[in-house]
Phi, psi and omega in degrees: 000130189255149163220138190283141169267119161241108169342145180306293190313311160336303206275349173283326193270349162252022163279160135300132110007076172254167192307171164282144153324127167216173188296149173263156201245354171186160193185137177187190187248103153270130188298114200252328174118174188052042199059002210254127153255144169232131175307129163214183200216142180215120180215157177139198137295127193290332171237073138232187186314099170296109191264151157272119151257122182257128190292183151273161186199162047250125157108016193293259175098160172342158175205187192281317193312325202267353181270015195256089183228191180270096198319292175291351210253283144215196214272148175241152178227102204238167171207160176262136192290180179319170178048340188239150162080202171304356165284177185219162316289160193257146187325337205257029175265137183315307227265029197282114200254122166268005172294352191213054179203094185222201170261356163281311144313282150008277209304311206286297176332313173299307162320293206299324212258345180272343170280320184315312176284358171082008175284132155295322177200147166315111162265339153218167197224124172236143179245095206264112171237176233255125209255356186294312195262112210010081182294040202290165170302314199294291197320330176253035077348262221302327179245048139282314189292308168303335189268342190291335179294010221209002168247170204284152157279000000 
């Protein structure tokens, strides 16, 4: 495997800007169902545009890095998935059943947490993953391309 060296000034010219972090304005534990609570978090404008951020994992869940949006612009929602971060219980317990930790869940859990909050629809979904993990170029293409809205204009 060969690996590139790219120069600071190179590396400079593809960062963004992004907002400073900020606090979240509401937060809690929703019962998902399977024993399961998930943490989640809402910081932004409260009627602005809903975004989902979904962490990368495994067992990660959400950080201040991930609140860095456009405050007025929009409502941000972040969480931690099953198992991981602030949730209960969490995977690095034996006694944690992961049979009921799938992507179907997931999916559902993203419903459940969106009728709570009073959301009609996702209007975005950023999918924050591992950068590590099949790092294809187009794979950091599609989530630069997911992320700019979430960098300064």
């Amino acid at each position: 495997m060969a690996i590139a060296v790219v120069p600071a000034d190179e590396r400079a010219q593809d960062m963004v800007e992004l907002y400073p972090p900020i606090e979240p304005y509401d937060q809690g534990m929703l019962d998902v169902g399977d024993g399961n609570l998930v943490y989640w978090e809402t910081c932004g404008n409260p009627d602005g545009k809903p975004a989902l951020t979904v962490h990368g994992g495994p067992g990660s869940g959400c950080s201040t890095g991930m609140r860095r949006v456009d405050p007025d612009r929009y409502r941000a929602v972040l969480f931690d998935q099953r198992g991981c971060g602030r949730s209960t219980p969490h995977a690095s317990d034996p006694a944690t059943d992961m049979s009921a930790n799938t992507t179907e869940h997931l999916l559902s859990d993203m419903e459940r947490l969106r009728e709570h909050l009073g959301i009609d629809s996702w209007a975005e979904l950023v999918a924050v993953r591992d950068a590590g993990h099949q790092g294809s170029d187009t794979t950091r293409e599609r989530m630069r391309s997911a992320l700019d809205g979430f960098a300064r204009q």
